[in-house]
N, CA and C atoms of all chains as a GROMACS GRO file, in nm:
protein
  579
    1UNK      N    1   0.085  -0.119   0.000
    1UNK     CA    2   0.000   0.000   0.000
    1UNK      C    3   0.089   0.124   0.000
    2UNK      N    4   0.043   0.217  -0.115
    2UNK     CA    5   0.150   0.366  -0.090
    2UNK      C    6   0.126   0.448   0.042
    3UNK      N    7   0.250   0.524   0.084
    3UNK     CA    8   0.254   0.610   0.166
    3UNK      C    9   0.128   0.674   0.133
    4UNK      N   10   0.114   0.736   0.007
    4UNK     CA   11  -0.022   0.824   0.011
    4UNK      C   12  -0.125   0.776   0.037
    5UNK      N   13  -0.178   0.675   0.069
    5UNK     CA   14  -0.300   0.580   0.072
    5UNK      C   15  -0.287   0.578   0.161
    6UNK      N   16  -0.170   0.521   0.273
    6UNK     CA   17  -0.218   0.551   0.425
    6UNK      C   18  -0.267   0.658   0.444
    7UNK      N   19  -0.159   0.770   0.397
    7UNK     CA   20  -0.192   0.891   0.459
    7UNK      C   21  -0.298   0.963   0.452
    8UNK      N   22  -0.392   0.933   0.334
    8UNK     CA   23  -0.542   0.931   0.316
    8UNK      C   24  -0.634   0.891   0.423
    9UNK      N   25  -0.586   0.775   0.442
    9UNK     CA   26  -0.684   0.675   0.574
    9UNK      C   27  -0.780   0.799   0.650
   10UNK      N   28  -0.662   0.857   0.765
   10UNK     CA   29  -0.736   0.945   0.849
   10UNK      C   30  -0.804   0.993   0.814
   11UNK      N   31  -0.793   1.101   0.640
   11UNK     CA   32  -0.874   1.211   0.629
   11UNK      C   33  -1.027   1.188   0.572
   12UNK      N   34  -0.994   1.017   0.548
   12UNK     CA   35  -1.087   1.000   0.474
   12UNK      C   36  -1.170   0.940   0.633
   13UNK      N   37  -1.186   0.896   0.706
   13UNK     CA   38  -1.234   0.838   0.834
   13UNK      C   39  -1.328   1.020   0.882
   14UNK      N   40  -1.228   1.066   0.893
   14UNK     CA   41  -1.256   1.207   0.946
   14UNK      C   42  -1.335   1.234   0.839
   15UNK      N   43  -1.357   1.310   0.752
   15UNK     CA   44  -1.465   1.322   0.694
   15UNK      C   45  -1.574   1.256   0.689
   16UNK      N   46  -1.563   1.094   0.681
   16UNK     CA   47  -1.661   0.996   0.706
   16UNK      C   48  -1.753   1.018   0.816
   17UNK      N   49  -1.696   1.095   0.903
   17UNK     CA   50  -1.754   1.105   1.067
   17UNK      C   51  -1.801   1.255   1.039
   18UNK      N   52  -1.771   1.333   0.985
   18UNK     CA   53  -1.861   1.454   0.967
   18UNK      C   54  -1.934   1.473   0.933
   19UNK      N   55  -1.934   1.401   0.757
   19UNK     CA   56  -2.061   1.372   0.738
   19UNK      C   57  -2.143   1.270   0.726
   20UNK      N   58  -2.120   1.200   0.822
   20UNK     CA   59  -2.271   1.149   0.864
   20UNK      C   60  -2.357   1.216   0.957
   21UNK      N   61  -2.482   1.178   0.919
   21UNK     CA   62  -2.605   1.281   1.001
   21UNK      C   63  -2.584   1.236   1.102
   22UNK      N   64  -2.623   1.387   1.166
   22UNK     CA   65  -2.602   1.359   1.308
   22UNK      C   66  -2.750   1.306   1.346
   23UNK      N   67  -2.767   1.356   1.514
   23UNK     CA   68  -2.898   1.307   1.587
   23UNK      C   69  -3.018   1.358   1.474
   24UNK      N   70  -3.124   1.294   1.511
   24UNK     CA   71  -3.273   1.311   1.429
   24UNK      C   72  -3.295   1.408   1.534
   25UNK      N   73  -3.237   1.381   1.649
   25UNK     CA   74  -3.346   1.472   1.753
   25UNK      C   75  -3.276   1.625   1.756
   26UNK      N   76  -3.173   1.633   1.724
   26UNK     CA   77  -3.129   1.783   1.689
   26UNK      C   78  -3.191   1.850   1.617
   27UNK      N   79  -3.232   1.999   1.628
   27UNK     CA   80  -3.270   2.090   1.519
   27UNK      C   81  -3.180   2.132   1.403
   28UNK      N   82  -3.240   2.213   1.347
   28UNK     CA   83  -3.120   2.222   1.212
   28UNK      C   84  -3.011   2.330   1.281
   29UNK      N   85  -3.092   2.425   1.379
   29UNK     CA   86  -2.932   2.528   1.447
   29UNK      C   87  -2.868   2.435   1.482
   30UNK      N   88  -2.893   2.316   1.576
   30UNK     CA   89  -2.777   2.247   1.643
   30UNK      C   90  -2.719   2.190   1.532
   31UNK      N   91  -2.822   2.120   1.412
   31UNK     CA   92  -2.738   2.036   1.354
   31UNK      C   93  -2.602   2.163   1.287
   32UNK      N   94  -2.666   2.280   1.253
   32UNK     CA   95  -2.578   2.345   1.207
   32UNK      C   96  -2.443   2.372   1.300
   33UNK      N   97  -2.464   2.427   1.346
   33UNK     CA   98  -2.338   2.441   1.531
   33UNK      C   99  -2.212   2.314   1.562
   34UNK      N  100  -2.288   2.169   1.546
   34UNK     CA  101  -2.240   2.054   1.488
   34UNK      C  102  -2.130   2.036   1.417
   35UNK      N  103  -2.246   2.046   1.276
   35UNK     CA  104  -2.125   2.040   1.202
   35UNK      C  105  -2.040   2.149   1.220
   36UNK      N  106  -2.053   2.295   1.211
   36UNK     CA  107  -1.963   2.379   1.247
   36UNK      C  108  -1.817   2.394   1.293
   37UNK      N  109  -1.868   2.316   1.413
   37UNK     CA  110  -1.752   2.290   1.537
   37UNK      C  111  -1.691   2.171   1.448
   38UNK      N  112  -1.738   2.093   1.404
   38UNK     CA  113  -1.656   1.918   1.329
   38UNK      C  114  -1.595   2.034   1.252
   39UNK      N  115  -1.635   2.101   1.133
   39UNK     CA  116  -1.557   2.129   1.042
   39UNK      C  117  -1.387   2.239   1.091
   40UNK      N  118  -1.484   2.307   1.164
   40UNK     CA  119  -1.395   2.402   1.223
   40UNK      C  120  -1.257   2.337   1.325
   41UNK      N  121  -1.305   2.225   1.384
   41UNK     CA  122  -1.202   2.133   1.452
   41UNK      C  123  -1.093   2.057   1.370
   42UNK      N  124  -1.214   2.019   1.259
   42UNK     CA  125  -1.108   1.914   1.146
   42UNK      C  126  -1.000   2.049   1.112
   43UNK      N  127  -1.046   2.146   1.014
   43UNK     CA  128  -0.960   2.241   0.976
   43UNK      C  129  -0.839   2.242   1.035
   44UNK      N  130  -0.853   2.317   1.164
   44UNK     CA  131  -0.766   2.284   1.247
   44UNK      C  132  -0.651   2.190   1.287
   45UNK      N  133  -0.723   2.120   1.286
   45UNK     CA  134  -0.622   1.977   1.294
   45UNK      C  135  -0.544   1.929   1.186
   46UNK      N  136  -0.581   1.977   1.036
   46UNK     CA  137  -0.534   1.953   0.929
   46UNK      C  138  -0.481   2.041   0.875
   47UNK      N  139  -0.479   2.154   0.919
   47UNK     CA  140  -0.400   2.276   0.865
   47UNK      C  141  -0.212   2.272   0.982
   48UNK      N  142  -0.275   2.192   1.100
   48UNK     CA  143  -0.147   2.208   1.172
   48UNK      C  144  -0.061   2.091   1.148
   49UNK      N  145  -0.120   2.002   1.120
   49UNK     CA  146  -0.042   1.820   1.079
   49UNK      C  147   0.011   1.888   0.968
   50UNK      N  148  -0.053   1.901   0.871
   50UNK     CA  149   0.004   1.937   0.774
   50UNK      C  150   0.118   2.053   0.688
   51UNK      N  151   0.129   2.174   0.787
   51UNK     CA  152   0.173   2.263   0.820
   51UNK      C  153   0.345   2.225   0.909
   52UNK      N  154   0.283   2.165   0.973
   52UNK     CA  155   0.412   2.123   1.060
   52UNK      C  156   0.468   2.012   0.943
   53UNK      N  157   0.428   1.934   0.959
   53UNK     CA  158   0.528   1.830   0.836
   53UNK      C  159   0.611   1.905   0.709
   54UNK      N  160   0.516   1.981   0.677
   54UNK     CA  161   0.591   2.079   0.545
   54UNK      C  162   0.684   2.144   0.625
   55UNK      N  163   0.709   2.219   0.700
   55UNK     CA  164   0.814   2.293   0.801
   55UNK      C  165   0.932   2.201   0.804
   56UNK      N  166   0.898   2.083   0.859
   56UNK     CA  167   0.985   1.981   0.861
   56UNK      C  168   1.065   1.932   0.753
   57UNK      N  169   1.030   1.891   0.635
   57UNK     CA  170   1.065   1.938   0.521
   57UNK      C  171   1.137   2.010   0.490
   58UNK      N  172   1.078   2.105   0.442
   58UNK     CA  173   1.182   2.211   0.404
   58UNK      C  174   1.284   2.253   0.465
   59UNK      N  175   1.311   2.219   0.597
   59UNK     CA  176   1.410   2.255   0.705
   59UNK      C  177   1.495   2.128   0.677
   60UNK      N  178   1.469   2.042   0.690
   60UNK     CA  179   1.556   1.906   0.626
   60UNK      C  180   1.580   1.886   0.447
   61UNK      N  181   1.551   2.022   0.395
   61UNK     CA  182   1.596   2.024   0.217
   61UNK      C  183   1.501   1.918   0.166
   62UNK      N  184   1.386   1.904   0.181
   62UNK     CA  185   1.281   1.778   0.128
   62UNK      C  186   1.225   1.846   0.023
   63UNK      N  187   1.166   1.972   0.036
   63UNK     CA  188   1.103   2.037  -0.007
   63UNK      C  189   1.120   2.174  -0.083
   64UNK      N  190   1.131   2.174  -0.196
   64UNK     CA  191   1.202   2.314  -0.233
   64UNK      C  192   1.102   2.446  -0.175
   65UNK      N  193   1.164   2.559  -0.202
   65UNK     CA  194   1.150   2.716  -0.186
   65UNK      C  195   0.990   2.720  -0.266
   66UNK      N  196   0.994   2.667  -0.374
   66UNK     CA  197   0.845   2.711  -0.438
   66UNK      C  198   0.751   2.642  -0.349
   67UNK      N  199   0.759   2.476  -0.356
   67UNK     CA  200   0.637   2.389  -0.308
   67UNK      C  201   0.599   2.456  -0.225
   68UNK      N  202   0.762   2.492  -0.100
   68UNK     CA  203   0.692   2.581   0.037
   68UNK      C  204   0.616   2.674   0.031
   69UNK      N  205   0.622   2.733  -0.048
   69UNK     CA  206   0.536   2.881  -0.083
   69UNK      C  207   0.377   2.798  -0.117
   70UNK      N  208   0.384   2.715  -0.197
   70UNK     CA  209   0.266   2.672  -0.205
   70UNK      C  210   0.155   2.617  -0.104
   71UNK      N  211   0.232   2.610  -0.009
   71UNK     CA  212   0.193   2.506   0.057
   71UNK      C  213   0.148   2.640   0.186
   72UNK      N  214   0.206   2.758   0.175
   72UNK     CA  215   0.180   2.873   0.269
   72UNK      C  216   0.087   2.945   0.262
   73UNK      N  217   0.049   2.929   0.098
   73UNK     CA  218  -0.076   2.984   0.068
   73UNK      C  219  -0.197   2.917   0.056
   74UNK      N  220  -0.187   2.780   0.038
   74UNK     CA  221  -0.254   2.686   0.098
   74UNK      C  222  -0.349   2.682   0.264
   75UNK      N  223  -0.271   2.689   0.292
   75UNK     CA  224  -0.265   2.716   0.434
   75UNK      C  225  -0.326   2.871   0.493
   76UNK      N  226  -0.318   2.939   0.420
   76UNK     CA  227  -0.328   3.077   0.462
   76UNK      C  228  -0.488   3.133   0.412
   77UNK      N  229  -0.476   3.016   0.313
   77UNK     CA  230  -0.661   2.990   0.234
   77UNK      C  231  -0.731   2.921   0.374
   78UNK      N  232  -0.688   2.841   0.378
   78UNK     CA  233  -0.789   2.803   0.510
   78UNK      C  234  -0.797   2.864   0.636
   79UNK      N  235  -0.637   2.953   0.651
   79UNK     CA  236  -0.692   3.008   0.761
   79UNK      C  237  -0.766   3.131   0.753
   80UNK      N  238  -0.754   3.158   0.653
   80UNK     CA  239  -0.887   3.296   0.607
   80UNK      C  240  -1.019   3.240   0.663
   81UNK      N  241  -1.060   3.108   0.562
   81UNK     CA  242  -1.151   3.053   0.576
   81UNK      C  243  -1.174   3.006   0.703
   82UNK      N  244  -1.116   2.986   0.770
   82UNK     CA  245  -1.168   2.952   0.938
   82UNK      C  246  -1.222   3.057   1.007
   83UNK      N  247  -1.160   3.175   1.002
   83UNK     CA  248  -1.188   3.351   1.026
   83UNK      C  249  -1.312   3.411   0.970
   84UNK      N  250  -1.324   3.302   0.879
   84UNK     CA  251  -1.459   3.380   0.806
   84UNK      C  252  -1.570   3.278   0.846
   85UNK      N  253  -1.544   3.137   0.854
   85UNK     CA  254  -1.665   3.066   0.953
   85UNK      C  255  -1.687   3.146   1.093
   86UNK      N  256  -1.567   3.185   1.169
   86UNK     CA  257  -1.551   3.175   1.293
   86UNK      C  258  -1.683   3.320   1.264
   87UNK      N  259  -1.650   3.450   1.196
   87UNK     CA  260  -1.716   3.557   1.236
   87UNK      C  261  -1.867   3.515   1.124
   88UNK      N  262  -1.885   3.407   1.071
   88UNK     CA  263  -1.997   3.411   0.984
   88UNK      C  264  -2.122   3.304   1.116
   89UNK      N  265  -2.052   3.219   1.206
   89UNK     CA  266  -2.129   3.162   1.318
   89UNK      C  267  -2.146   3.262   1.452
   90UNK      N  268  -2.030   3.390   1.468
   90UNK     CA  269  -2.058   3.429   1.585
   90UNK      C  270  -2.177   3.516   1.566
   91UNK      N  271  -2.206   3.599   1.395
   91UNK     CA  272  -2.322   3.683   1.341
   91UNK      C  273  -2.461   3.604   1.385
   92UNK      N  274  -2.390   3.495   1.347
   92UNK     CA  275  -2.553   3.396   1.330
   92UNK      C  276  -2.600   3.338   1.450
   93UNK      N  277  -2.534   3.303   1.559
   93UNK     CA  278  -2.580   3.318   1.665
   93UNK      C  279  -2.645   3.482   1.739
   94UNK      N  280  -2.563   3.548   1.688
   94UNK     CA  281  -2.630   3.664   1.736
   94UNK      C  282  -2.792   3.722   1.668
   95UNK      N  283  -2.798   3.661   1.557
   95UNK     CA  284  -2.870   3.730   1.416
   95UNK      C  285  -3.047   3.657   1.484
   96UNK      N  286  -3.107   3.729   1.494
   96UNK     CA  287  -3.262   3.700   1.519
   96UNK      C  288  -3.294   3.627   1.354
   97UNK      N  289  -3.243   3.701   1.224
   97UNK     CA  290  -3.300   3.683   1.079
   97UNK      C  291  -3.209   3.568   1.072
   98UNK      N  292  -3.296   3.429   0.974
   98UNK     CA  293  -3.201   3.349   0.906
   98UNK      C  294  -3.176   3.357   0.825
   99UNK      N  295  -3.123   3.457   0.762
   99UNK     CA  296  -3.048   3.469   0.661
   99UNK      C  297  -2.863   3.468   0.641
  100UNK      N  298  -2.889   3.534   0.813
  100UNK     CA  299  -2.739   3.466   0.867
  100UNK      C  300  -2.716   3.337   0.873
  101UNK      N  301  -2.812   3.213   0.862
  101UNK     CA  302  -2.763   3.082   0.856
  101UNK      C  303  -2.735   3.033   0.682
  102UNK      N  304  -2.775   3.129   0.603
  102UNK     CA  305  -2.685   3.094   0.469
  102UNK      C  306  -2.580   3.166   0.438
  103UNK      N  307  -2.514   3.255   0.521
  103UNK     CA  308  -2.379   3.297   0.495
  103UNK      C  309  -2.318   3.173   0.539
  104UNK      N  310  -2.349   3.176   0.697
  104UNK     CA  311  -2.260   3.046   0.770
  104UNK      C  312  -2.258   2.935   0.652
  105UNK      N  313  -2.342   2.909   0.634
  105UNK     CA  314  -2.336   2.760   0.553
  105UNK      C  315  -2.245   2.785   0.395
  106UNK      N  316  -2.276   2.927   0.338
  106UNK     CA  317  -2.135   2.961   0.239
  106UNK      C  318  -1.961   2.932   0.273
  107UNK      N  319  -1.985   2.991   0.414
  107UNK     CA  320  -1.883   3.033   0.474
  107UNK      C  321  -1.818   2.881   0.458
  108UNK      N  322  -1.891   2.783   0.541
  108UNK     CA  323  -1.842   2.632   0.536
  108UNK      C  324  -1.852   2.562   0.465
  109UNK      N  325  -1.895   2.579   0.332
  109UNK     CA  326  -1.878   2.568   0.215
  109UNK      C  327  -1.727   2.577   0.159
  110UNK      N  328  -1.715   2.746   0.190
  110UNK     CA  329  -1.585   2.761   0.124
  110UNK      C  330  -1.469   2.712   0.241
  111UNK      N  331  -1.491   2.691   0.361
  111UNK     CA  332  -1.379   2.599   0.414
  111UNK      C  333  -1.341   2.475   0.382
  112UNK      N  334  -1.467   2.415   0.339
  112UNK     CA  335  -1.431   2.284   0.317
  112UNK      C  336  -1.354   2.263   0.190
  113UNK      N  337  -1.405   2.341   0.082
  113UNK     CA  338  -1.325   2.365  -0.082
  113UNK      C  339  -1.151   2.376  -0.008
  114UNK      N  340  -1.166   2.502   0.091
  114UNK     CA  341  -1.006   2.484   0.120
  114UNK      C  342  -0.920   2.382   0.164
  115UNK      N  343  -0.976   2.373   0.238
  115UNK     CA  344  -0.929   2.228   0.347
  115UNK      C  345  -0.882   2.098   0.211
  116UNK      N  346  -1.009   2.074   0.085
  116UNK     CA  347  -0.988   2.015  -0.006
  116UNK      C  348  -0.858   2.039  -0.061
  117UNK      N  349  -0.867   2.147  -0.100
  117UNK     CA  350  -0.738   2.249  -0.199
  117UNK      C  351  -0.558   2.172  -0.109
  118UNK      N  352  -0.640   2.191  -0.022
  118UNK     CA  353  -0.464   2.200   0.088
  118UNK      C  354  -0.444   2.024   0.064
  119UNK      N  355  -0.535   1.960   0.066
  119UNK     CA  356  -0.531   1.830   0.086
  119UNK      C  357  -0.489   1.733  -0.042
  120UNK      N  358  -0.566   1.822  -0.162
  120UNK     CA  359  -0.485   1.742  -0.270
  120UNK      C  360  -0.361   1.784  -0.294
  121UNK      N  361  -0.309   1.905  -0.255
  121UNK     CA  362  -0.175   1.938  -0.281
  121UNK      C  363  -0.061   1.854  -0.189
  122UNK      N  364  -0.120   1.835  -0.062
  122UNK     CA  365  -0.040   1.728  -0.002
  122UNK      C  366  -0.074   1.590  -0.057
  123UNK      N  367  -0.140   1.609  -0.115
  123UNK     CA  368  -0.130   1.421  -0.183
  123UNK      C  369  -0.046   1.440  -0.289
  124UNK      N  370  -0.064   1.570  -0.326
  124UNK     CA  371   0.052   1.550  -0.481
  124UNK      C  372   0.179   1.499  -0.452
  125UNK      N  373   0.224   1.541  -0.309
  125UNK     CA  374   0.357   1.504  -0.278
  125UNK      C  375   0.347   1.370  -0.174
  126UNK      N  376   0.249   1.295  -0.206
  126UNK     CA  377   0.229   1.154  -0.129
  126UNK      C  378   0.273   1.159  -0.002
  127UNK      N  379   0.193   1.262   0.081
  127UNK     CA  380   0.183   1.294   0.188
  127UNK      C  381   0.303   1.338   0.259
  128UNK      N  382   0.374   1.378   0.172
  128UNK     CA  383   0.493   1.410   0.215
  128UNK      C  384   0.616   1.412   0.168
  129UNK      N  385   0.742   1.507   0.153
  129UNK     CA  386   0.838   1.478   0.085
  129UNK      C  387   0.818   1.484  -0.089
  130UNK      N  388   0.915   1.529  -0.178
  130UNK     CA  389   0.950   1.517  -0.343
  130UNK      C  390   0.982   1.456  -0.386
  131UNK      N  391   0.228  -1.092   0.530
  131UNK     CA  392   0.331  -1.037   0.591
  131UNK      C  393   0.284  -0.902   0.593
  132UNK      N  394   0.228  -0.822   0.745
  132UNK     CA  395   0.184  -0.684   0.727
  132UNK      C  396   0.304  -0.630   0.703
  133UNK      N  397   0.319  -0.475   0.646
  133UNK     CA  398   0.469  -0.405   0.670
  133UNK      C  399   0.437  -0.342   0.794
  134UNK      N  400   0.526  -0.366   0.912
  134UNK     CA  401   0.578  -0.329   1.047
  134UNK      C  402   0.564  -0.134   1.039
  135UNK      N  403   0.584  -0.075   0.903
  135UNK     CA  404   0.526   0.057   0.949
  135UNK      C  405   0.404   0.093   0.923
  136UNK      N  406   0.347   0.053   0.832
  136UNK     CA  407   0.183   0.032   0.809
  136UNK      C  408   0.089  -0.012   0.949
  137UNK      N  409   0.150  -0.094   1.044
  137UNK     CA  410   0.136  -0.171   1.166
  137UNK      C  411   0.097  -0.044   1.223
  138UNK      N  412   0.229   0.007   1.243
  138UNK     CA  413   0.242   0.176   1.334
  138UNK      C  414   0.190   0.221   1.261
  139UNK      N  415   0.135   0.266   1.123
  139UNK     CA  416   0.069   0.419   1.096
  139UNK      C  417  -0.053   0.416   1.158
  140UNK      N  418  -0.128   0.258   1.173
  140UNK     CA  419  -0.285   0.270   1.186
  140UNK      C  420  -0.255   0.262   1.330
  141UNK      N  421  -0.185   0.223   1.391
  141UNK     CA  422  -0.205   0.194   1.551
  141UNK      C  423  -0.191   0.360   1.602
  142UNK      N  424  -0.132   0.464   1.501
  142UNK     CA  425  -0.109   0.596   1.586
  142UNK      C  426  -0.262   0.649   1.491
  143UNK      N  427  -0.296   0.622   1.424
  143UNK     CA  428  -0.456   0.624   1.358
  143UNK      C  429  -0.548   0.643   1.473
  144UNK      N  430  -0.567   0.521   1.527
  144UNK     CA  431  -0.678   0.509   1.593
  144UNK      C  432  -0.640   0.525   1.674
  145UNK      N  433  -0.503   0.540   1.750
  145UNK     CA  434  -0.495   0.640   1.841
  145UNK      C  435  -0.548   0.799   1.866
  146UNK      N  436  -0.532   0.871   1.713
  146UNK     CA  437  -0.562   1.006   1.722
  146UNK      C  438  -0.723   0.980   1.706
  147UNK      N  439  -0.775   0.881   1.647
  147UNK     CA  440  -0.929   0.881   1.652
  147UNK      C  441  -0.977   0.874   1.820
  148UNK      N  442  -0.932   0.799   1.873
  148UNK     CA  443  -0.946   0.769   1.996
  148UNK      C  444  -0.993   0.904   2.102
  149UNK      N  445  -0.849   0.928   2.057
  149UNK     CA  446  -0.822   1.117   2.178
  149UNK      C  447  -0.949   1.218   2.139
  150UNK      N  448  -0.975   1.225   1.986
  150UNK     CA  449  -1.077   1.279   1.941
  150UNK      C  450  -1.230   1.265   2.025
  151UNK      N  451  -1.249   1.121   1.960
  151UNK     CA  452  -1.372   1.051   2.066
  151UNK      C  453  -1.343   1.080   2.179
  152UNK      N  454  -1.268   1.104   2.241
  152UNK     CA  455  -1.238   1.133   2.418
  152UNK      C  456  -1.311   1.301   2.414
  153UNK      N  457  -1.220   1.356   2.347
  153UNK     CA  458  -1.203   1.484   2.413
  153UNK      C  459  -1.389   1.551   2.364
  154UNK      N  460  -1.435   1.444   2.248
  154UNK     CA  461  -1.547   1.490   2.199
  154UNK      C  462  -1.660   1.460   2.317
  155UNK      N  463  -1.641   1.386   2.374
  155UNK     CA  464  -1.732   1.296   2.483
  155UNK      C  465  -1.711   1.385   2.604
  156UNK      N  466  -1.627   1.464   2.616
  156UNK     CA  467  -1.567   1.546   2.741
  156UNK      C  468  -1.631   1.677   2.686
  157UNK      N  469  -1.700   1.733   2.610
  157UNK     CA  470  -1.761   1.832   2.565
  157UNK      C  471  -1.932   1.814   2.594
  158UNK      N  472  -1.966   1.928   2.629
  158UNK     CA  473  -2.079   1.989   2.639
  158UNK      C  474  -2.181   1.894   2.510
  159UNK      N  475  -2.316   1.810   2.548
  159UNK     CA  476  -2.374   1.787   2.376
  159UNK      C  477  -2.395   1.928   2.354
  160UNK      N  478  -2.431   1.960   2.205
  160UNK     CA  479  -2.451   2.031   2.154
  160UNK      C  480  -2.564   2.134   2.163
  161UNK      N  481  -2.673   1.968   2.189
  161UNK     CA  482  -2.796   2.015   2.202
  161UNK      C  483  -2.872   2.132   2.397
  162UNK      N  484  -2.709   2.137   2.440
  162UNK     CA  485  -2.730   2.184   2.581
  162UNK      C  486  -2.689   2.325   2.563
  163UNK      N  487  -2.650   2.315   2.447
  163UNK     CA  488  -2.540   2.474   2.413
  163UNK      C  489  -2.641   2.594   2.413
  164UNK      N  490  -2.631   2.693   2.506
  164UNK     CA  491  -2.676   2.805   2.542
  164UNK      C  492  -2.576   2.884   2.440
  165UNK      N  493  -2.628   3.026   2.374
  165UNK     CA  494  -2.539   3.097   2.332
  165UNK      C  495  -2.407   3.143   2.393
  166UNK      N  496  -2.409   3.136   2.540
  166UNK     CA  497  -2.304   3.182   2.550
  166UNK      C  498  -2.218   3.065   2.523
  167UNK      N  499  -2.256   2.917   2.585
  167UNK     CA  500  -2.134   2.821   2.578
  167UNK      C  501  -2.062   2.823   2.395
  168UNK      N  502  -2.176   2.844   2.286
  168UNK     CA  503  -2.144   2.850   2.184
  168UNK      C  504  -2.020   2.998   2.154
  169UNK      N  505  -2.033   3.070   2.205
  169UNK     CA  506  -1.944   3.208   2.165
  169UNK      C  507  -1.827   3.145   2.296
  170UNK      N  508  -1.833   3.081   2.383
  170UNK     CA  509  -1.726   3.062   2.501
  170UNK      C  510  -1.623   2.958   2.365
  171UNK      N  511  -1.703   2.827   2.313
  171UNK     CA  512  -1.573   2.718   2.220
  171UNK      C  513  -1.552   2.835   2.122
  172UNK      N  514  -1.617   2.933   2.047
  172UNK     CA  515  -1.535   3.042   1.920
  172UNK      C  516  -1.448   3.119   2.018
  173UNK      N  517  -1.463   3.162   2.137
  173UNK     CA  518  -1.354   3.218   2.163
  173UNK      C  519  -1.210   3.160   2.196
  174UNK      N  520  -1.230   3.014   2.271
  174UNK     CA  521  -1.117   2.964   2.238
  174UNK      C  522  -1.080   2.905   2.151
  175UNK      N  523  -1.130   2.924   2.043
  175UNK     CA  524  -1.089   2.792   1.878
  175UNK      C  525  -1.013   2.951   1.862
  176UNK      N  526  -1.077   3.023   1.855
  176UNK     CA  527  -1.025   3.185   1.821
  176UNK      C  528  -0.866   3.196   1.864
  177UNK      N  529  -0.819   3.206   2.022
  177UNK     CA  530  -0.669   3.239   2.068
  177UNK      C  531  -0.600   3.072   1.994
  178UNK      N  532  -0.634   2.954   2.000
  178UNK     CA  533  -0.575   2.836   1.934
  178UNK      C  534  -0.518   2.873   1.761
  179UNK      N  535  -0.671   2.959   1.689
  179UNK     CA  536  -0.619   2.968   1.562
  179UNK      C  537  -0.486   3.052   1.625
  180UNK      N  538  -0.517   3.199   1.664
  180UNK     CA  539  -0.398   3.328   1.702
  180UNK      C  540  -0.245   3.259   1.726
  181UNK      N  541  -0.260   3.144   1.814
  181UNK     CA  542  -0.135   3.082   1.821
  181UNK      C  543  -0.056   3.001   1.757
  182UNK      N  544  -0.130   2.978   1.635
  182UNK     CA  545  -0.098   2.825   1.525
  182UNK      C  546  -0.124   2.889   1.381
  183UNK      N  547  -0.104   3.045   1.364
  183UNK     CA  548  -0.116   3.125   1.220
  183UNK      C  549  -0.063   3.038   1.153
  184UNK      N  550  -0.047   3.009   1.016
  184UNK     CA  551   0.004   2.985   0.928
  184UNK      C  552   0.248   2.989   0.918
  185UNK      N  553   0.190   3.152   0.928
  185UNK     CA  554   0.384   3.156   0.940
  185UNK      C  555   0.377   3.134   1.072
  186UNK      N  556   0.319   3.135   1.160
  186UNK     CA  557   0.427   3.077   1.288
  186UNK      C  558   0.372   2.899   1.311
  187UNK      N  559   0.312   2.826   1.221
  187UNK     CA  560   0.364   2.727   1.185
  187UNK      C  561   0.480   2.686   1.116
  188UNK      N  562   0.492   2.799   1.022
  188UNK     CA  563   0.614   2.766   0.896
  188UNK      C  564   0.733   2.824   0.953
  189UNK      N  565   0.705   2.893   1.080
  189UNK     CA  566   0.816   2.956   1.114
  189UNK      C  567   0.893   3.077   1.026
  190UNK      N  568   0.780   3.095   0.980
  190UNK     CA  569   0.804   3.280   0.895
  190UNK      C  570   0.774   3.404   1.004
  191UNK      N  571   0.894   3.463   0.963
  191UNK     CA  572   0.891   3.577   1.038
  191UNK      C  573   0.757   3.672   0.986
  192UNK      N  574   0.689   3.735   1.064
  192UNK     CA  575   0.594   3.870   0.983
  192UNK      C  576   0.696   3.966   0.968
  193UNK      N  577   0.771   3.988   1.071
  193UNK     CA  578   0.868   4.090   1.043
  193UNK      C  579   0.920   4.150   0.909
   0.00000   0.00000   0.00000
């Protein structure tokens, strides 16, 4: 089995677990809040695994000067995108109108596209290393 | 014949699944979340992002 195929495993488990529906007995705010927090946690967790390994890299000559750059802006996409869930859920908790619950749901929309973005670029390099 | 690091990648796998399920089970359900507990986890996901930016993962100076 390739390095990249393990290294898939997790992300693909982790996603598996996000999206599946949650409780029936949740409303759609909670279900929304939910997923929220999953996505907003995964992000997280995958912007820093991944972040740190590239560091590692390039500090050990694995990785040239460009990939790194790529891999910064990568990274810098999602952390926009976390900043923009983070203030598109704190509106919508505050927001009496739901119309704030279709920004949020844009908002995590476009995190997840990122999170994607960052993720095939680390597969390009089979999870690691040139 | 498994390969001996394949062995270890999944055993530190379901290790990190594990801690997850822990720390998820050690949280508030969802369905108990008062607005404030909801703005209390954005404020700390908030100082976690502040401390784990991008360059001070990569160890880029802003400077």
């Amino acid at each position: 089995m390739s390095k990249a195929v393990v290294r898939s495993v997790p992300l693909f488990l982790v996603l598996l677990f996000a999206c599946t529906p949650k409780s029936p007995n949740l409303t759609p705010r909670e279900n929304l809040l939910l997923n929220t927090r999953d996505w907003l946690e995964y992000a997280q967790d995958i912007r820093v695994e991944v972040l740190t390994s590239v560091k590692t890299l390039h500090d050990d000559g694995n990785l040239s000067d460009e990939n790194f750059a790529r891999f910064r802006t990568a990274g810098q996409a999602v952390e926009d995108a976390q900043k923009a869930v983070i203030l598109a859920q704190k509106a919508y908790i505050l927001a009496t109108t739901e119309d704030k619950m279709s920004v949020l749901v844009d908002m995590l929309r476009n995190l997840t596209d990122t999170i994607m973005d960052m993720e095939r670029l680390w597969a390009l390099f089979g999870g690691g290393g040139e | 014949m498994i390969p001996i690091p394949l062995i270890i990648e999944v055993v530190n796998i379901a290790a990190k699944i594990g801690m997850k399920y822990m720390e998820k089970r050690a949280q508030k359900p969802i369905e108990e979340w008062t607005d404030v507990d909801a703005m209390k986890w954005l404020r700390n996901y908030e100082k976690e992002l502040d401390d784990t930016t991008t360059d001070k993962l990569l160890g880029i100076d802003d400077d």
